[in-house]
C-alpha positions in Angstrom: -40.4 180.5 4.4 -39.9 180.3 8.0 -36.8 180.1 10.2 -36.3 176.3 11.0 -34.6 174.9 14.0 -34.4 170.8 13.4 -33.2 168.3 16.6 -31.8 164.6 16.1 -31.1 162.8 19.1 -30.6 159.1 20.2 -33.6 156.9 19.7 -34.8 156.5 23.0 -35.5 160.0 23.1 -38.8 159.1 21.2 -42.1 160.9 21.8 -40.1 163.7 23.8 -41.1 167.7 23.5 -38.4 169.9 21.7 -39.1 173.8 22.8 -37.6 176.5 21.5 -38.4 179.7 23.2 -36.8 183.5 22.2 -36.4 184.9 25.3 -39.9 183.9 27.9 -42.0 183.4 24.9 -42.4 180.0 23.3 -42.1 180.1 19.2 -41.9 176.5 18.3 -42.4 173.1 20.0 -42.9 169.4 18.5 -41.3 166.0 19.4 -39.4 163.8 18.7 -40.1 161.2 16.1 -38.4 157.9 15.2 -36.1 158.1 12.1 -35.3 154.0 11.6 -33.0 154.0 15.4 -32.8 157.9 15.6 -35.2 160.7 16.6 -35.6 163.9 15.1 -38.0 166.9 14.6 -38.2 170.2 12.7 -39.7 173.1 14.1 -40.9 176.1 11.7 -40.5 178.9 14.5 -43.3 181.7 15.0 -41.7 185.1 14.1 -43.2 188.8 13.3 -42.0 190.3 10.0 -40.2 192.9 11.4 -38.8 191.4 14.7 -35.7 189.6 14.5 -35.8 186.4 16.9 -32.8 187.0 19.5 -31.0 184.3 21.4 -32.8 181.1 20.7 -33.0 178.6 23.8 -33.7 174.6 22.9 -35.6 172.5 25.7 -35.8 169.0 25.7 -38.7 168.6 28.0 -37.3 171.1 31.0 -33.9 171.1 30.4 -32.1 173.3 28.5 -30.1 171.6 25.5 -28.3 175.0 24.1 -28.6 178.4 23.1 -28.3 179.4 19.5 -29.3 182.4 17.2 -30.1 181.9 13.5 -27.6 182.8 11.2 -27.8 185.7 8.4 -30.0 184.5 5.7 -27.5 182.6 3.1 -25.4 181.5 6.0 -25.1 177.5 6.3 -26.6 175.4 9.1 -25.5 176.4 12.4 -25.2 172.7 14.0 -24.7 172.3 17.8 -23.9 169.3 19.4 -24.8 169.5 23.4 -22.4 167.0 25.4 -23.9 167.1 28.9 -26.6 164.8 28.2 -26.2 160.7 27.5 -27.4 161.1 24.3 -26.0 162.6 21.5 -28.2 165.7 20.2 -27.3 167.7 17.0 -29.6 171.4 17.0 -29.5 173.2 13.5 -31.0 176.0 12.6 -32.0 177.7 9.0 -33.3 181.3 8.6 -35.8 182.1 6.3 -34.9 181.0 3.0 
């Protein structure tokens, strides 16, 4: 399987884009899609067999929710929870299984 990065956020963050870019290039998008009052999407993420994906960056629209890299394959869920926005976002990421 793929690496997966999956975004909740507040409900009125429905129909929003989700980004996730590994360095300048895009490898995943999709938005946000109402959960029963939350919002949430999972992205499968683009990657080449043999190159890694570096330092992740997660965009709500244009701005920049965090920064994360995929853990070691076997690792748990990395979960982030950006506080600079109104809404509560939680960012988790899976490598490939």
């Amino acid at each position: 399987g793929k690496p997966q990065v999956t975004v909740a956020a507040a409900g009125d963050l429905k129909g929003k884009k989700i980004t996730v870019k590994d360095g300048d290039k895009k490898v995943g998008d999709g938005k946000l899609k109402d959960e029963g009052g939350a919002c949430t999407v999972t992205i499968e993420l683009k990657q080449k067999k043999d190159q890694p994906l570096g330092t992740l960056t997660i965009l709500l629209e244009d701005d920049e929710l965090t920064k994360l890299t995929l853990p070691e394959p076997g690792n748990q869920t990395l979960v982030f929870q950006p506080s600079r926005l109104k809404a509560l976002v939680v960012v988790s990421a899976r490598p490939s299984p």
